[in-house]
C-alpha positions as CSV (number, residue, x, y, z in Angstrom):
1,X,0.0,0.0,0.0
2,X,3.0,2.8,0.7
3,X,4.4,1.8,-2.6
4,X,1.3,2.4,-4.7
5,X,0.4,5.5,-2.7
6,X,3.5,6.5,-3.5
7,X,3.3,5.8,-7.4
8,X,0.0,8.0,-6.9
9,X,1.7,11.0,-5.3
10,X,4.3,10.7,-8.4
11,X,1.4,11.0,-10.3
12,X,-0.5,13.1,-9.2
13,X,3.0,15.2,-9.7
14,X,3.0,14.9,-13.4
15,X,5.2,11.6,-13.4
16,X,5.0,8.4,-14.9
17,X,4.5,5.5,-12.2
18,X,4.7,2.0,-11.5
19,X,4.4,-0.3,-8.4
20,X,4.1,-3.5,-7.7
21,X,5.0,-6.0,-4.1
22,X,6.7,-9.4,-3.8
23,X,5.6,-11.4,-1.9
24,X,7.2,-14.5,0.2
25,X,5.6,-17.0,2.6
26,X,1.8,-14.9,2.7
27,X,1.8,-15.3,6.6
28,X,1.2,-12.1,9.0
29,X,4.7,-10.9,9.9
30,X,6.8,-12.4,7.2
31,X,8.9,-10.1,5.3
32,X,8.2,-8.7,2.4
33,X,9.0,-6.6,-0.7
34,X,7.4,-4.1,-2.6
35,X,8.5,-1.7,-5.6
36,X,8.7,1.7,-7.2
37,X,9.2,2.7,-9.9
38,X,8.8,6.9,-11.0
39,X,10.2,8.7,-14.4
40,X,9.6,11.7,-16.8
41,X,9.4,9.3,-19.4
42,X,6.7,6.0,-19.9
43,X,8.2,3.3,-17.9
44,X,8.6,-0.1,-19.9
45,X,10.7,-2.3,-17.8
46,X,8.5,-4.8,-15.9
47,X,11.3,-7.0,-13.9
48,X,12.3,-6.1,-10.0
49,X,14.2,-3.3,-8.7
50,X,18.0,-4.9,-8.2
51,X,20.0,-1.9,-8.1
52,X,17.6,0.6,-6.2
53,X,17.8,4.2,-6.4
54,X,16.2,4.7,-2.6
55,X,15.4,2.1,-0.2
56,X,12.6,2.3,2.9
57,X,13.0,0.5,5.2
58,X,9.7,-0.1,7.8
59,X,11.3,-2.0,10.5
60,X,14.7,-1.6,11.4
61,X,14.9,-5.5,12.9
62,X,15.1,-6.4,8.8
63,X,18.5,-5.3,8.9
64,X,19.6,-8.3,11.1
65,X,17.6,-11.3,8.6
66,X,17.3,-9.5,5.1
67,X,19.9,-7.9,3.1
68,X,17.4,-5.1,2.2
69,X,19.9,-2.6,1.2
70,X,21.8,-5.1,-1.4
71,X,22.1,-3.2,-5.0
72,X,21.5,0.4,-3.2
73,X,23.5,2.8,-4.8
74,X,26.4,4.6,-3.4
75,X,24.6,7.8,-4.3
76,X,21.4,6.4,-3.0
77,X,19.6,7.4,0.0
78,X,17.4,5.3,2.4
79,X,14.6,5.7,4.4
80,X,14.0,4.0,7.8
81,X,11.6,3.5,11.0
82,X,13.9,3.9,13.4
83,X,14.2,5.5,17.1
84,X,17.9,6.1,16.0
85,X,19.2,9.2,14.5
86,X,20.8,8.7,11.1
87,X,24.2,8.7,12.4
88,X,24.0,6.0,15.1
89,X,22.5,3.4,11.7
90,X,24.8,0.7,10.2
91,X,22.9,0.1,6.7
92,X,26.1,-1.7,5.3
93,X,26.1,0.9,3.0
94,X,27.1,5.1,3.9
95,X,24.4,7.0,2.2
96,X,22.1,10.0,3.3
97,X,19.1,9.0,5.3
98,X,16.2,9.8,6.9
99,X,14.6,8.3,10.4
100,X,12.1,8.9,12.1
101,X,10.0,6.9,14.5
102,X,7.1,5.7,12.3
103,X,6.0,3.4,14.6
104,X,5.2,5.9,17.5
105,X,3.3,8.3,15.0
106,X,1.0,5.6,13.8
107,X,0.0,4.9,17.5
108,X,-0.4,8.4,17.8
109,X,-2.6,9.1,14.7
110,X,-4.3,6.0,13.5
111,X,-4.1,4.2,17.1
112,X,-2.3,1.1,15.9
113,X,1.5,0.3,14.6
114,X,1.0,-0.3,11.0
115,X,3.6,2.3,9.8
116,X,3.2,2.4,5.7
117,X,1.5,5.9,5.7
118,X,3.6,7.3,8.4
119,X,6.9,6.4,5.9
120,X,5.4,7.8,3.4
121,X,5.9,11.7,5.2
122,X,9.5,10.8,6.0
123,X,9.9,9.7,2.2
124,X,8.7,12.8,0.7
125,X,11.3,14.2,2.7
126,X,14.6,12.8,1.4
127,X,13.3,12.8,-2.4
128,X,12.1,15.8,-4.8
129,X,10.1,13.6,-6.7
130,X,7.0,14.1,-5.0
131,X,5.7,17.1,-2.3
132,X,4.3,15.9,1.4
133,X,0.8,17.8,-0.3
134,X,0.7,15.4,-3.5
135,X,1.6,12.2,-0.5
136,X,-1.2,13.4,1.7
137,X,-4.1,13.7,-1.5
138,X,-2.7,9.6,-2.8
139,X,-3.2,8.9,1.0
140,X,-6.5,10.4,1.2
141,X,-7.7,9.1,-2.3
142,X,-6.2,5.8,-1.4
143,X,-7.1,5.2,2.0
144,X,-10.3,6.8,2.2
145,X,-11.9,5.2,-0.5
146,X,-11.2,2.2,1.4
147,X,-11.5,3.3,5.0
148,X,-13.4,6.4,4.5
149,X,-12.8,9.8,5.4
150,X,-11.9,9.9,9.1
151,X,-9.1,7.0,8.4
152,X,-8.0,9.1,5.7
153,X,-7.5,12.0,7.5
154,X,-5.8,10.1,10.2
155,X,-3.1,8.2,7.2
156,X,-2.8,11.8,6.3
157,X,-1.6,13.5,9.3
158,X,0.3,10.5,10.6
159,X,2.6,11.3,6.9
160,X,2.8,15.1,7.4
161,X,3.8,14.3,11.3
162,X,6.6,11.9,9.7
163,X,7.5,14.7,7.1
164,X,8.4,17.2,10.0
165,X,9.9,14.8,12.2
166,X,11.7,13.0,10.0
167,X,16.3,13.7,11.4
168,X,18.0,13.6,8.2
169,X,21.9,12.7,7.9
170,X,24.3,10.0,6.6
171,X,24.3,6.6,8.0
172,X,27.5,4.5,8.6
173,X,27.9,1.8,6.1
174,X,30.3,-0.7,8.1
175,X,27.9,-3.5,8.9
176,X,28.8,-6.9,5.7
177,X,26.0,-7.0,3.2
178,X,25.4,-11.0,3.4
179,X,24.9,-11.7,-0.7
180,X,22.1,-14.9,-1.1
181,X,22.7,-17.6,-3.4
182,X,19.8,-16.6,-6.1
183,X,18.6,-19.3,-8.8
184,X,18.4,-18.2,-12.2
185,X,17.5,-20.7,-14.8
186,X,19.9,-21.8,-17.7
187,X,18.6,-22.1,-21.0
188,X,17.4,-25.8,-20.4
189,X,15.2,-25.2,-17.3
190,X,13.0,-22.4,-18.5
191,X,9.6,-23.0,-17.0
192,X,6.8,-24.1,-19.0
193,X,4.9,-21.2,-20.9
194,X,7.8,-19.2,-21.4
195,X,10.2,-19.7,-24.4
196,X,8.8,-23.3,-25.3
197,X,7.3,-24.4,-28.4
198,X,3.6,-25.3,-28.3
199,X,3.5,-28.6,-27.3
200,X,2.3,-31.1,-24.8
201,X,4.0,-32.7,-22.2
202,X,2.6,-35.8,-20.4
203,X,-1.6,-34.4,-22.0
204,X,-0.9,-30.7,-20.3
205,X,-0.5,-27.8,-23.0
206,X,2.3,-25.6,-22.8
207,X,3.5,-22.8,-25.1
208,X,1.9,-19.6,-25.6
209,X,-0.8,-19.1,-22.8
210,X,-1.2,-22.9,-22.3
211,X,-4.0,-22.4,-25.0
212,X,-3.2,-23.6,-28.5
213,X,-6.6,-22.4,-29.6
214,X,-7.0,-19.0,-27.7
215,X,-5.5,-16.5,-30.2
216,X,-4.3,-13.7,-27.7
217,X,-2.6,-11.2,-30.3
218,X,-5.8,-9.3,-31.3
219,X,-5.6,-7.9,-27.8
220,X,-2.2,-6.1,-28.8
221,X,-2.6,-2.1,-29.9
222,X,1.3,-2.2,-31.0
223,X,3.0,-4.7,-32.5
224,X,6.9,-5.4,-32.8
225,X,8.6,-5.2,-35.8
226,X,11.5,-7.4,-36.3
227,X,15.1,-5.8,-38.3
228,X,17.0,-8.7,-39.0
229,X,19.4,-6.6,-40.6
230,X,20.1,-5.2,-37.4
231,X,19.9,-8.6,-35.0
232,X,22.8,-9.8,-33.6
233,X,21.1,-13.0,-32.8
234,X,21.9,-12.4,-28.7
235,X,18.1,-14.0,-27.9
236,X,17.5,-11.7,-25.2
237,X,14.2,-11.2,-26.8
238,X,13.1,-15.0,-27.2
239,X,14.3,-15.7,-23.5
240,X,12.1,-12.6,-22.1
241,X,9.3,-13.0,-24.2
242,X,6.2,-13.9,-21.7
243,X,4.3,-15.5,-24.3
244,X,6.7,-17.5,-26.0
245,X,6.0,-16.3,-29.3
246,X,9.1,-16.1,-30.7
247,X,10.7,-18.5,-32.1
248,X,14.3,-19.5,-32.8
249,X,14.7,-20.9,-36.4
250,X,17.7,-22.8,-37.6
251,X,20.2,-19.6,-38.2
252,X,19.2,-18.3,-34.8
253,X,17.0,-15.3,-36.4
254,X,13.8,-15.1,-35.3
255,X,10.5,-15.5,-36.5
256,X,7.0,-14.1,-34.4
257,X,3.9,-15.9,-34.0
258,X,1.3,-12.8,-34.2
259,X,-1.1,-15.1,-33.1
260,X,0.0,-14.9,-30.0
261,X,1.9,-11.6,-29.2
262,X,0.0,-8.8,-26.9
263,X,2.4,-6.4,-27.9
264,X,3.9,-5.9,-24.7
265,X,7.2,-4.8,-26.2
266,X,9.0,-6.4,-23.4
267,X,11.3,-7.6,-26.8
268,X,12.4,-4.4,-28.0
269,X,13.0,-3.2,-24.3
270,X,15.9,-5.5,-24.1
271,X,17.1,-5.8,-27.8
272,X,20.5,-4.0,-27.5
273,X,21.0,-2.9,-30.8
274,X,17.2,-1.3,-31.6
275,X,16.5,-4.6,-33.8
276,X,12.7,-4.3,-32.8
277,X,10.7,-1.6,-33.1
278,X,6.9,-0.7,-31.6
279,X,4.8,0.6,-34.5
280,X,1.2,0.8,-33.3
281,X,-1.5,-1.4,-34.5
282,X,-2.3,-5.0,-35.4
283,X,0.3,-5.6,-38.2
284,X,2.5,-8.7,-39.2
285,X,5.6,-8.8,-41.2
């Protein structure tokens, strides 16, 4: 919820937006992740954050089990609950940061320690990309809608209490960032529905959408246009491709199935060499 309210805010500040969570094991207290994502421009990248830009953290114990500032850059800046000032936090990394006692402002305001509008104040605080006014209307729009207006109000103050409490310095960066192993697949154990061929294994359908007969590219409005003069035949585009719609032939060109592909232009987002292009409408080449 902080990270769409805060997409909102960046919004409602004439930005473009994304956000999205992550979730782990969906038990109450587990950790877990959402993302951000604010530009000038229209965002097209769809993947997770890895090297973040600013980092919030809404309970300081994370530090001790997660390595939530792995990827931060060292011009980054962080955000964190805290009843520390900036200077006595170890984030692993040294970076400028805000704290403030989120915690104690939700009691205060919303009577209960749930923290993710509280942030949001100290947030608007260490970044230009949205003002504490534009964080207070997503909060209110947000919040109310769901709560109604007396929550809203509450969400709303517990922010602008944040914003003006928030003690903003640089934290010490001296604590190891512990890296986890991470599995990433090789080319031979991509999941099913991804980069496979439409086929069968053991009576269940896989390929594009599982659905041999469900033709899903009349829902595209742009379509990509392949330039094999420019390819370098990398296959960044048939690994990535969601729908598994392109396919490899022989001399590792490629070949689209338009029966198939939503346009979500995920391909020419990672072609390195401009090789596909977005041209609007339902075409084929």
């Amino acid at each position: 919820m902080a990270a769409q309210a805060f997409a909102e805010a960046a919004v409602l500040s004439g930005h473009h937006a994304q956000a999205f969570p992550y979730f782990g094991a969906e038990r109450r207290g587990a950790p877990v992740r959402a993302f951000a994502r604010v530009d000038d421009a229209k965002i097209t990248i769809k993947s997770q954050i890895y090297e973040p830009d600013l980092v919030v953290i809404l309970d300081e114990s994370l530090l001790e089990i997660d390595p939530v500032v792995d990827g931060l850059k060292a011009e980054g800046r962080a955000v964190v609950n805290t009843m520390k000032g900036p200077e006595e936090l170890d984030l692993g990394v040294s970076v400028d940061c805000a704290a403030v006692d989120a915690s104690i402002i939700a009691l205060e305001t919303i009577k209960a320690p749930i923290v993710n509008t509280a942030i949001l104040g100290a947030l608007a605080r260490m970044t230009d990309l949205v003002t504490i006014e534009a964080v207070k209307q997503a909060i209110s729009d947000r919040f109310g809608e769901k709560l109604g207006p007396q929550a809203a109000a509450a969400n709303s103050l517990a922010a602008e209490l944040a914003y003006q409490r928030a003690k903003v310095g640089r934290c010490k960066g001296e604590r190891p960032i512990v890296q986890r192993k991470v599995w990433l697949p090789d080319w031979e154990k991509v999941p099913p529905g991804v980069v496979l061929a439409q086929d069968s294994v053991e009576g269940v359908a896989i390929g594009p959408g599982s659905s041999l007969t469900n033709f899903t590219g009349t829902w595209r409005t742009v379509t990509p246009r392949y330039l094999k003069e420019k390819c370098i035949r990398c296959l960044r585009c048939w690994f990535c491709c969601p729908e598994g719609c392109i396919k490899r032939q022989p001399d590792d060109y490629e070949k689209w199935d338009y029966r198939y592909c939503k346009g979500c232009g995920i391909c020419s987002n990672v072609c390195p060499v401009q090789a596909i292009v977005m041209e609007k409408g339902v075409k084929e080449w």
